[in-house]
N, C-alpha and C positions, 0 to 999 in steps of 0.2 A: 504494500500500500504506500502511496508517495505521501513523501514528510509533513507535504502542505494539509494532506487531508486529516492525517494523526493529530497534527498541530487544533485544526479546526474541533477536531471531537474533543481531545484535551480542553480547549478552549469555554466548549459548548457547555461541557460537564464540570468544568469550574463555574462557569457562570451560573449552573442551577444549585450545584453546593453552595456557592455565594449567595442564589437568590433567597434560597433557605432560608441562611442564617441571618438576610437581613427584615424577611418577614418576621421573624422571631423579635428583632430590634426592635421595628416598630412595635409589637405586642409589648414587649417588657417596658420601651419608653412610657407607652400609655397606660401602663395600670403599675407602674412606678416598679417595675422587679428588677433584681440587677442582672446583668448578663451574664455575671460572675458565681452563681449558686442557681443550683436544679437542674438537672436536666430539661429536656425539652416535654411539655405535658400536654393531654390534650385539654382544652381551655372549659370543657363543661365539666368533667367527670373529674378532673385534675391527676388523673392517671399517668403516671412517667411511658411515655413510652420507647417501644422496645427500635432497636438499630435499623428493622425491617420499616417499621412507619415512616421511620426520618429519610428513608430514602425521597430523592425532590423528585414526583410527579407520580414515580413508580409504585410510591407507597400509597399516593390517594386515588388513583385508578386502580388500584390492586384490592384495595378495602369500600371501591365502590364509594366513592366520596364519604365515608361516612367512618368514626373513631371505633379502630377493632373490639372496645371495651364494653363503651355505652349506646354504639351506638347511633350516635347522634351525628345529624352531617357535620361534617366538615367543610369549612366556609373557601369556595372557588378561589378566593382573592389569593393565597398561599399559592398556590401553583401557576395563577396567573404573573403572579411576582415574579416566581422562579426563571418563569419561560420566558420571562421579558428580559431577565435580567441575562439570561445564555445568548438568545438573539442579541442584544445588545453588544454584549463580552464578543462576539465572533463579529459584527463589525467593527467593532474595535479593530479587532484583531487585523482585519483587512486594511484599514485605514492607516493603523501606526506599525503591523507586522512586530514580531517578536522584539523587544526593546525597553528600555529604561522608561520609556516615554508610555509604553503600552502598559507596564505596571502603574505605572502614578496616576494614567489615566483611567485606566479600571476603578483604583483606589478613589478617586472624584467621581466615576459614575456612579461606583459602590451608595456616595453618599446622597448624592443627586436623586437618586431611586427613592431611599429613606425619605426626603424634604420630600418627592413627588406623592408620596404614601401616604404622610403622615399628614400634610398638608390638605388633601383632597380627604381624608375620611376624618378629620377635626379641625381645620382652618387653623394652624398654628405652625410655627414654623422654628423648630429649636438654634436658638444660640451652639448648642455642643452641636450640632450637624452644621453650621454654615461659619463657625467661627475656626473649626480643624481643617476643614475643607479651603477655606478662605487663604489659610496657610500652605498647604500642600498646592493649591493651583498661583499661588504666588511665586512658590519656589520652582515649580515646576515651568509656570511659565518663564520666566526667565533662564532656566536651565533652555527653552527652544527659540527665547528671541534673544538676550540679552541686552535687554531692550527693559530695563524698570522705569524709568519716566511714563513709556508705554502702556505697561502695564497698571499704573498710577493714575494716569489719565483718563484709562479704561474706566479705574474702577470710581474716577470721581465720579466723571459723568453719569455714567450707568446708579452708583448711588447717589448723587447728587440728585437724578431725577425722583427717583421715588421719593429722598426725605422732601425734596418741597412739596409733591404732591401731600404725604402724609403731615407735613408743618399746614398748608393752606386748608388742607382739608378735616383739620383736628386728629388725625387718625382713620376716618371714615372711607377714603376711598382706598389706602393701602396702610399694611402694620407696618411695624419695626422690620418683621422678619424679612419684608419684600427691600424693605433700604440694602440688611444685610444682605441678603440674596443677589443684589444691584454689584455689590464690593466684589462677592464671590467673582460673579461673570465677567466683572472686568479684568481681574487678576488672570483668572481664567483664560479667555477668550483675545484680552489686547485692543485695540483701537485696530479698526475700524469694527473687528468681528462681533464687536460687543454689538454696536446699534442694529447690525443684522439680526444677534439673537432678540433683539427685545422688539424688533419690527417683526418676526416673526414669530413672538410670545403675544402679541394683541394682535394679530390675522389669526392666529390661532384660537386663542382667547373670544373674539368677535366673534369666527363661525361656528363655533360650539355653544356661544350661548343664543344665536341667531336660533339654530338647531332644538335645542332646549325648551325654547320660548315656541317655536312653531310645534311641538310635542307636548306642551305645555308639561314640562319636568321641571321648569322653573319660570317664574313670574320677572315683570319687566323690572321691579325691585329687590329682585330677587340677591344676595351676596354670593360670588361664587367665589373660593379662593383662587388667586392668581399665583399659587407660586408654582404649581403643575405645570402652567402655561410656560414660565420664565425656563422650568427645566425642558423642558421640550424644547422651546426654542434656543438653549441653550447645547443641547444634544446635538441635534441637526446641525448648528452651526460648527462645533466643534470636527462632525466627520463632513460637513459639506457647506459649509459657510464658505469657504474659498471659491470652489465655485460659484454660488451662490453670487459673491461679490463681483466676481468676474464677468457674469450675466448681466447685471446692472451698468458696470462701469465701458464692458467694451462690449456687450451685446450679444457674447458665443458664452 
């Protein structure tokens, strides 16, 4: 079998060990458990369970969605996680190929997942996710431009914009967390890629809640959190934002 495809399945099956364990994060952040004590349980019956469950996808197709103990389904979003989070890990992988760059970036989407999670099923957006993360794409990005002014620049504008929105608007049309979130992407991302990702965090943002409102899933006052949106448009930009920008500036 050629190296490229071994690499790919390595890749694939990291990414759902990883989604795993960062479905688990989100769960512990939210009902305050540390990562650090118990094994992994099932969340109704509180049953530990066994090596075979924690298998990612295999174990809740194998038990028929539902906890070998009690019973009780088990909630989609876990595997959904998982399989995003492998899909994602393998274009990585194609974008940055085996590399320094491919670890640290995993490591940022690792956390980008978490904010996209945690975000969209309680509108909150943690300081320990965007404050570690903020750091590692700082160091990181400079490790591929060397370029910190750049990076700086990035992350004023990008947070500059959301605190005024959140200064003018008392807090009501964005939190704290989307200012940090703003720092993140600029570190992250750099000038010019920054304004791509956030021009394609409100096109995105826009037709889903267009969508929503035509469905009537949410009302025209409806609050929807934006920091899902910032991560997507910050995804996309990092494995295709260069094109992206090239499309605009010189038309191909």
């Amino acid at each position: 079998m050629d190296v490229v495809y071994l690499e790919v399945i390595f890749i694939f099956i990291l990414g759902l060990v990883i989604g795993s364990f960062l479905g688990s994060v989100v769960y512990r952040v939210k009902n305050k458990i540390s990562l650090r004590v118990k094994r992994s349980f099932c969340v109704m019956c509180k049953t530990t369970l066994k090596v075979v469950d924690l298998i990612p996808l295999v174990g809740y197709f194998a038990q028929k969605g539902k906890c070998r103990f009690c019973k009780e389904p088990v909630s989609w979003e876990y595997s959904a996680i998982e399989l995003s989070t492998a899909i994602l890990f393998v274009l990585y992988y194609f974008h940055f190929e085996l590399s320094y760059l491919l670890i640290g970036q995993l490591a940022l989407l690792s956390f980008l997942i978490v904010i996209f999670v945690y975000d969209l099923k309680w509108k909150f957006i943690f300081d320990r996710f965007t404050v570690p993360a903020g750091v590692i794409a700082l160091i990181l990005g400079f490790a591929q431009t060397h370029d910190l002014l750049n990076l700086l620049f990035a992350a004023l504008i990008a947070g500059g914009f959301f605190m005024a929105q959140f200064i003018i608007s008392k807090g009501e049309w964005v939190g704290g967390g989307d200012v940090r979130m703003g720092l993140l992407m600029g570190f992250l991302l750099g000038w010019p890629l920054v304004l791509i990702a956030l021009m394609l965090s409100y096109i995105i943002g826009a037709i889903v809640g267009v969508i929503g409102i035509a469905f009537k899933k949410v009302g025209m006052k409806s609050q929807m959190p934006f920091g899902p949106f910032l991560v997507i448009g910050t995804i996309i930009s990092v494995l295709y934002g260069e094109y992206i920008l090239a499309l605009f500036t010189y038309g191909y």
